[in-house]
C-alpha positions as CSV (number, residue, x, y, z in Angstrom):
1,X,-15.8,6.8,-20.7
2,X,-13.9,4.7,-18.0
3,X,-10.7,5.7,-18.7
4,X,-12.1,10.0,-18.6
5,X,-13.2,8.3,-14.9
6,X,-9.6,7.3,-13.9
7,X,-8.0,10.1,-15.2
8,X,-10.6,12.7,-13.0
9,X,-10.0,11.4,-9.9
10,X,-6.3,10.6,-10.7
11,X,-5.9,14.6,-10.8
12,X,-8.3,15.2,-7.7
13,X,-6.6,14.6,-4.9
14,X,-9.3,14.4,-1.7
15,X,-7.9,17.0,0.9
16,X,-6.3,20.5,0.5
17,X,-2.6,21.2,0.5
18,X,-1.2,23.4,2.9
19,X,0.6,23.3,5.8
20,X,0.8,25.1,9.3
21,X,4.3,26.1,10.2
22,X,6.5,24.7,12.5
23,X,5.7,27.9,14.8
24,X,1.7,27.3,14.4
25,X,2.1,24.1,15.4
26,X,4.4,24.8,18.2
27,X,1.5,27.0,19.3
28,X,-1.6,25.2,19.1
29,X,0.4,22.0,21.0
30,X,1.3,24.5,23.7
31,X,-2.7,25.8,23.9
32,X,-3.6,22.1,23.9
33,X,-1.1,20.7,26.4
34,X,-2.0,23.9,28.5
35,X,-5.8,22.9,28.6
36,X,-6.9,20.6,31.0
37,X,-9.9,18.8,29.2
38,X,-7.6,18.0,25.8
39,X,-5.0,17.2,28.4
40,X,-7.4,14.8,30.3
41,X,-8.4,13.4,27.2
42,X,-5.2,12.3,25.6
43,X,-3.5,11.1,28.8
44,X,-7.5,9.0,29.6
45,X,-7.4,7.2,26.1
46,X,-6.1,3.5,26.4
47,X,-5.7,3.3,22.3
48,X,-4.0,5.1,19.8
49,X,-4.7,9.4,20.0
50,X,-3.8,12.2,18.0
51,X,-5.3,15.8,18.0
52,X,-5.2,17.1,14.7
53,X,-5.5,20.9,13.4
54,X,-7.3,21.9,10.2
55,X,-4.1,21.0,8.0
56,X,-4.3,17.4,9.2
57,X,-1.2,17.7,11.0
58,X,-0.3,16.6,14.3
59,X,-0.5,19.0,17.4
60,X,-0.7,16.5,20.4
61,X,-0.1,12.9,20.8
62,X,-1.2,10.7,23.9
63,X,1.3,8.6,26.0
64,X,0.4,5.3,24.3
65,X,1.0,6.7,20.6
66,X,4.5,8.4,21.7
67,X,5.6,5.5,23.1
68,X,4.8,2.7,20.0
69,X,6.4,5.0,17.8
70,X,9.6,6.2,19.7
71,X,10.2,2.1,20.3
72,X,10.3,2.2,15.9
73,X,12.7,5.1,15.7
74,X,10.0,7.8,14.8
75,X,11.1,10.5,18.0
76,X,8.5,13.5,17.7
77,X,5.2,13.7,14.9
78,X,4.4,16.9,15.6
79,X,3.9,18.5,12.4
80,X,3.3,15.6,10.6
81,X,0.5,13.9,9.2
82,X,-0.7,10.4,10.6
83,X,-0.4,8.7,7.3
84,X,3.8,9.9,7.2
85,X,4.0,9.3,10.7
86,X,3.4,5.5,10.8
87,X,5.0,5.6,7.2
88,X,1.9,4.6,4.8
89,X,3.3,3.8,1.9
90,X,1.2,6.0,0.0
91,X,2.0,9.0,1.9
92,X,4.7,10.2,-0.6
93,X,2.4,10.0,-3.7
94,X,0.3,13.4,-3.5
95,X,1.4,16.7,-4.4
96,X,1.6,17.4,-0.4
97,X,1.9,14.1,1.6
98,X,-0.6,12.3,3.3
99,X,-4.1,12.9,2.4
100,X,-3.5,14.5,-0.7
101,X,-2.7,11.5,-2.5
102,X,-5.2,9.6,-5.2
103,X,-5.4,6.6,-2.5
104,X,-6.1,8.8,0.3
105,X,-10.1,8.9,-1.0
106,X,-10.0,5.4,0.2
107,X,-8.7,5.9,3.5
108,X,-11.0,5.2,6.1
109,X,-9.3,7.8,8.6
110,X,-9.5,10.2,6.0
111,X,-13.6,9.6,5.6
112,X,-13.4,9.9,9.6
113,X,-11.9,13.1,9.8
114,X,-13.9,14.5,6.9
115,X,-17.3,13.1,7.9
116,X,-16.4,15.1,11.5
117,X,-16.0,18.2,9.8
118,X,-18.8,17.9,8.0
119,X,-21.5,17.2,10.4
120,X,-19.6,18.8,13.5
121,X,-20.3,15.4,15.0
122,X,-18.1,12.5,16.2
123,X,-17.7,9.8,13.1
124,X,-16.0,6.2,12.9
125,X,-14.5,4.1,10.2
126,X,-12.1,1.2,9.7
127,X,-9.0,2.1,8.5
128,X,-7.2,-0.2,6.6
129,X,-3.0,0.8,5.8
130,X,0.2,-1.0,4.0
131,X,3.1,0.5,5.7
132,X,6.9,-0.6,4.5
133,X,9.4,0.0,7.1
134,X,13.1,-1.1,6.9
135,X,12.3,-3.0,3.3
136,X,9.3,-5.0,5.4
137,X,5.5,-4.6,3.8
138,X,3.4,-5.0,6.6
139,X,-0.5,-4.7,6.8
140,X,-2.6,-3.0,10.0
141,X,-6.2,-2.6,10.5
142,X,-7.8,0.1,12.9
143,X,-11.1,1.2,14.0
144,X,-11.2,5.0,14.0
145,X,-13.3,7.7,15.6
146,X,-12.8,11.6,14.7
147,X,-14.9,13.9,17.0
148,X,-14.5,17.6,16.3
149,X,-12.8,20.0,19.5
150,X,-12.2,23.0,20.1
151,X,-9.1,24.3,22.2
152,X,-9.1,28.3,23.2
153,X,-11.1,29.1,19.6
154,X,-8.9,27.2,17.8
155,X,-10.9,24.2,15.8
156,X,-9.1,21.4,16.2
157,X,-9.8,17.3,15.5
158,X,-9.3,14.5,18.2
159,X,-9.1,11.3,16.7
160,X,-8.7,8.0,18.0
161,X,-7.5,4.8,16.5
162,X,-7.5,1.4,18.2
163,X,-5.5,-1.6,16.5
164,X,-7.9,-4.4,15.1
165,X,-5.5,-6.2,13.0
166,X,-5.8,-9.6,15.4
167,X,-9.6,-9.6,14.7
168,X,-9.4,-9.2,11.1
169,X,-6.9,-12.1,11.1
170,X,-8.9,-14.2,12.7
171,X,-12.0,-13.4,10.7
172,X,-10.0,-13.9,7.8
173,X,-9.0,-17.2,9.3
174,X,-12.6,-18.6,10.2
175,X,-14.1,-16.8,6.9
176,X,-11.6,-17.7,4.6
177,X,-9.3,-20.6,5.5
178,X,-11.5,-22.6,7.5
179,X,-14.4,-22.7,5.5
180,X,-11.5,-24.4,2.7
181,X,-10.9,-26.7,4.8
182,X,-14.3,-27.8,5.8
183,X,-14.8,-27.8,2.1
184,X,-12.0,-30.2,1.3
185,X,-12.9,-32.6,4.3
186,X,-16.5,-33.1,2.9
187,X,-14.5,-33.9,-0.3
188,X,-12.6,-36.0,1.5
189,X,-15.8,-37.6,3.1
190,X,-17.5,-37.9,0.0
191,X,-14.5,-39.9,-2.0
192,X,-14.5,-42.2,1.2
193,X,-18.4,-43.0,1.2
194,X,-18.4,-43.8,-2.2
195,X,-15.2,-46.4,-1.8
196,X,-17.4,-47.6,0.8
197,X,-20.1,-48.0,-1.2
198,X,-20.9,-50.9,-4.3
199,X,-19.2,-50.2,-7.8
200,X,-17.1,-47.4,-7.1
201,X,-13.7,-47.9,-8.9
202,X,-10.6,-48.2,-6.1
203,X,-8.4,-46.4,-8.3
204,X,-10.7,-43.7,-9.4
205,X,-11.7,-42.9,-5.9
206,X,-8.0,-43.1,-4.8
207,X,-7.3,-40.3,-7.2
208,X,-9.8,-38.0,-6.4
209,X,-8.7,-38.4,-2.4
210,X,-5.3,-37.8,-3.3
211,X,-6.3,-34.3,-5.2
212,X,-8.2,-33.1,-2.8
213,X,-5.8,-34.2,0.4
214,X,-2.7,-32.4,-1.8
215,X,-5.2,-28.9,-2.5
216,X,-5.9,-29.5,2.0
217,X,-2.0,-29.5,2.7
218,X,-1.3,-26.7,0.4
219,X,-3.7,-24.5,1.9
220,X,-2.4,-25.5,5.2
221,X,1.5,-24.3,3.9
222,X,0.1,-21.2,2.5
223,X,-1.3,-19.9,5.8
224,X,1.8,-21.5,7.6
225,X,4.4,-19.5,5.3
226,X,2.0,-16.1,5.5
227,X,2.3,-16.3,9.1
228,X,5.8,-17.4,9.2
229,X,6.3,-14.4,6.9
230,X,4.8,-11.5,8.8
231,X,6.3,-12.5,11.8
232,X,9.9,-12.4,10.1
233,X,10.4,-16.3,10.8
234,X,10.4,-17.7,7.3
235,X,13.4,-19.7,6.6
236,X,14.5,-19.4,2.8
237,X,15.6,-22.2,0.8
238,X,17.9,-20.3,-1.3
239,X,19.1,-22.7,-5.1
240,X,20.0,-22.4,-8.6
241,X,16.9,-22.7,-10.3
242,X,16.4,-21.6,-14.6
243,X,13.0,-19.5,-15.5
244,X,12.1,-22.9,-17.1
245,X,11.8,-24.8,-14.4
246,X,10.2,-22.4,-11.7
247,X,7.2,-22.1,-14.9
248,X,7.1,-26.0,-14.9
249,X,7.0,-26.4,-11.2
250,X,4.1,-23.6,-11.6
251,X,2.1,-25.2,-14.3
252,X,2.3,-28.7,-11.6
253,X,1.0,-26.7,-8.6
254,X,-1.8,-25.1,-10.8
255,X,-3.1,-28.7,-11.9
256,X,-4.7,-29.1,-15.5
257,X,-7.8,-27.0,-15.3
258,X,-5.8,-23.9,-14.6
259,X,-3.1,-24.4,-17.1
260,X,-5.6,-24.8,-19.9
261,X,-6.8,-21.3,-19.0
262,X,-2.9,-20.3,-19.3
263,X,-0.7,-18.8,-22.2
264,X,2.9,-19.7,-21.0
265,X,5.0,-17.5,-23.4
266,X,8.3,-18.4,-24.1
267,X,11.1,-17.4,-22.3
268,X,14.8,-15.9,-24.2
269,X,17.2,-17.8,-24.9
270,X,20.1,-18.8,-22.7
271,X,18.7,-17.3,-19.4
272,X,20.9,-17.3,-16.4
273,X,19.3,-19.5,-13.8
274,X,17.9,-17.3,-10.6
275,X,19.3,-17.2,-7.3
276,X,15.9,-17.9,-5.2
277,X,12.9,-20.1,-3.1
278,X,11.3,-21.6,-5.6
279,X,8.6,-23.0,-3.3
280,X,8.0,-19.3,-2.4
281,X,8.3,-18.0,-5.4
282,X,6.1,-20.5,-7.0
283,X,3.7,-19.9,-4.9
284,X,3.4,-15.8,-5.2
285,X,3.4,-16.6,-9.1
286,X,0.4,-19.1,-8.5
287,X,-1.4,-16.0,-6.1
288,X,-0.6,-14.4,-9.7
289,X,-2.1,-16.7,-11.7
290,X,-5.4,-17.1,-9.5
291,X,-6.3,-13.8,-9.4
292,X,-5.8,-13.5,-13.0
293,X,-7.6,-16.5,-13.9
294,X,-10.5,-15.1,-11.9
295,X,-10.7,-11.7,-13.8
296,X,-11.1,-13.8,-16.8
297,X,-13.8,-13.3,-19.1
298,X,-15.6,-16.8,-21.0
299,X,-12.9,-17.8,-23.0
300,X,-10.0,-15.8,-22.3
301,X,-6.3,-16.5,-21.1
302,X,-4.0,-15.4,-18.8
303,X,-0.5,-14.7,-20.2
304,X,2.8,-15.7,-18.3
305,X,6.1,-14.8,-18.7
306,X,9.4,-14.4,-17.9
307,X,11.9,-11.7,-19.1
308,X,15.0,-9.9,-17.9
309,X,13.9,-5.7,-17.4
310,X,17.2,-3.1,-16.7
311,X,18.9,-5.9,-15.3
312,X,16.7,-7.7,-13.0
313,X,15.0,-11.1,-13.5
314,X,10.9,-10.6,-13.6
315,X,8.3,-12.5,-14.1
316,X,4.6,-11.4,-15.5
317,X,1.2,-12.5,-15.0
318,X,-1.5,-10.5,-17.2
319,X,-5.3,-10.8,-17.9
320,X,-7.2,-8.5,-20.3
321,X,-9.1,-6.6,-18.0
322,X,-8.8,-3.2,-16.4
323,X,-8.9,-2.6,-12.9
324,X,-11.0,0.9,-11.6
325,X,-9.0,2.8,-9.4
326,X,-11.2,1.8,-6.2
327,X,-9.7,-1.3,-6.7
328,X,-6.1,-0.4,-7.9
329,X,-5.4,1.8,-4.8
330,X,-6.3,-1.2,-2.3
331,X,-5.2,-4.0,-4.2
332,X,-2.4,-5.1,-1.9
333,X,-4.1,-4.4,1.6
334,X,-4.4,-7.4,3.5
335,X,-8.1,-7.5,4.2
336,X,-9.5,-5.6,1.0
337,X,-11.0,-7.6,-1.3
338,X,-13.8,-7.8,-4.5
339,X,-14.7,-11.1,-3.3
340,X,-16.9,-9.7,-0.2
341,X,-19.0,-12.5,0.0
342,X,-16.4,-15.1,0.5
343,X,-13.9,-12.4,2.9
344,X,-10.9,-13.5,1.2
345,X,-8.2,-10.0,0.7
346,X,-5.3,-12.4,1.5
347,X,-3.7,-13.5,-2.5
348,X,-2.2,-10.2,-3.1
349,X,-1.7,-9.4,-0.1
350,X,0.7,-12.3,0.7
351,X,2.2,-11.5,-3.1
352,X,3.4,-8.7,-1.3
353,X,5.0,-10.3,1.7
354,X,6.5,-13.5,0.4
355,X,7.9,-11.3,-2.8
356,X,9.1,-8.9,-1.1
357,X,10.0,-8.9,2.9
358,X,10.9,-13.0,2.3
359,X,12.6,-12.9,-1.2
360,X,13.6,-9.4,-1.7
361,X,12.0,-8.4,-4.8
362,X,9.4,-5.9,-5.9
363,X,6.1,-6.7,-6.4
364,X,3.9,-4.4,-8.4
365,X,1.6,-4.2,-11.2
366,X,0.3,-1.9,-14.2
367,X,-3.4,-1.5,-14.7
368,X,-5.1,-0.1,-18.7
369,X,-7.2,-0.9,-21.6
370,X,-4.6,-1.3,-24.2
371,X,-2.5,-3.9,-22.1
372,X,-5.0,-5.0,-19.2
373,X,-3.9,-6.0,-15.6
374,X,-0.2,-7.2,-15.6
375,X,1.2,-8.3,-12.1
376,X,4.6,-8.9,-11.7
377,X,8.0,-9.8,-9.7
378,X,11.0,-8.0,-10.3
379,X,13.2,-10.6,-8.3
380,X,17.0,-9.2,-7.0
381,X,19.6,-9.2,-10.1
């Protein structure tokens, strides 16, 4: 029944095809530019503007758009589609470009635009995108608002998009990181009370502090690396490491609970040793192996493994479980995430980052009944 579900709205794509022509275009920019209220309108707007016609394509950018994008080599959008303009990286996947694709049903500026048209009324979303430019996978959040206009008969779209991505790092940040800290200094707090106290056991208690202060500095390096990572300014430690040891090193970081939850499967014989971070790519693995070990039913196991596939050393993290396709079309956006009530949406996204703008690989995954959820990192060969 499930899998009748993925396989409907994996063959309806959310918007038309179909395309104005170049000349059409030309023609509804020139009635645009040529009116004075669209005019006013794009050249008033401090954020991001576009005016769109029916086809989702670009007729009309504002000052503030042109600019951002010639500065990243992208010259003139006119004729192009939002999503292929700012390079989405799902704009290539639909049987006509952006909008069209499977993931597009999930795009808030594509519920924006629609819910316009619908209602003839302006509407707002949050737009969150992956973009990969020059082999970088970056992340941006936007708020959007689509109001419906109407230039010389023609019935066109304005929309507007402004960039929130600072304020959805920082809620992540106070939501997310912050509230692990707090939680590990009342450990902290705890272990020292009881030391304080009569009876406790010195090197019991000593134990316990040292867990929890070595789980508080490596949530400190995680955020550290992310941000080191998105900003370009992660420096790689680059050795000779074999398969063996980056799954030992794994299994330590992971501690005892999660290992017992683990099937480590064996890896061939005589393996090359890889060319890599292994702090890095230790700690993608263990974003891996969390978010399998969370889609775990009582009892189950996650499998890990390591294999060589057309030449390129990969690793694979699976759990038995199937992932719906709201979920599979999001999965690596920075501030998605089926956790809502903690806010999290960072694990896979940094999988994405520290894989592949930091250590050059591919990260991906394959989603079904038969073999349930397999991530994996396809590292350079």
């Amino acid at each position: 029944m499930q899998e009748d579900r993925l396989l409907r709205e994996q063959a309806s794509p959310p918007a038309p095809p179909g395309r104005a022509t170049p000349t059409e275009v030309a023609g509804q920019a020139d009635l645009c530019l040529g009116d004075l209220v669209a005019r006013a309108v794009l050249e008033a707007v401090d954020t991001y503007a576009v005016i769109m016609n029916e086809q989702r394509q670009i007729v009309a950018a504002n000052p503030t758009l042109i600019e951002v994008l010639v500065r990243e080599g992208i010259a003139d959008p006119q004729g192009a589609r939002v999503g292929e303009a700012i390079e989405c990286v799902h704009r290539a996947e639909g049987p006509d470009g952006c909008g069209t694709a499977r993931a597009c049903g999930r795009c808030g500026m594509m519920d924006a635009v629609t819910a316009a048209r619908q209602t003839g009324k302006a509407a707002t979303s949050e737009w969150l995108i992956s973009i990969r430019r020059e082999g970088r996978w970056e992340a941006r959040e936007f708020s959007v608002r689509a109001m419906p206009l109407s230039v010389a008969g023609q019935g066109l779209m304005l929309v507007t998009f402004q960039d929130i991505s600072s304020t959805k790092r920082r809620d992540a940040l106070e939501r997310v990181f912050i509230h692990d800290l707090m939680n590990s200094l009342e450990g902290l707090q705890g272990w020292a009370d009881m030391l304080k106290g009569a009876g406790a056991e010195p090197a019991v208690v000593a134990e316990r502090v040292l867990e929890v202060a070595g789980h508080l500095k490596a949530e400190v390096e995680s955020q550290h690396r992310l941000l080191l990572a998105e900003s370009g300014e992660v420096v790689v430690d680059l050795r000779l490491v074999s398969p063996e040891q980056i799954l030992d090193q794994l299994e330590e970081s992971l501690g005892p609970a999660a290992v017992a939850r683990m099937l480590r499967l064996p890896s061939p014989a005589q393996t090359p040793p890889l060319h890599t971070d292994p702090a890095i790519l230790c700690r993608v693995l263990g974003n891996m192996v969390q978010n399998a070990l969370e889609a775990l039913p009582q009892g189950g196991q996650a499998k890990v493994w390591y294999q060589v596939c057309a030449g390129h050393p990969t690793f694979f993290v699976q759990n038995p479980g199937c992932l719906g396709p709201e979920i599979a079309d999001r999965v690596f956006q920075r501030s998605f995430s089926t956790k809502a009530a903690r806010g999290r949406g960072l694990g896979t996204y940094a999988m994405k980052v520290l894989g592949e703008t930091v250590l050059g690989g591919k990260v991906g995954f394959t989603t079904n009944w038969e073999e349930g959820t397999r991530f994996h990192i396809e590292l350079p060969g």
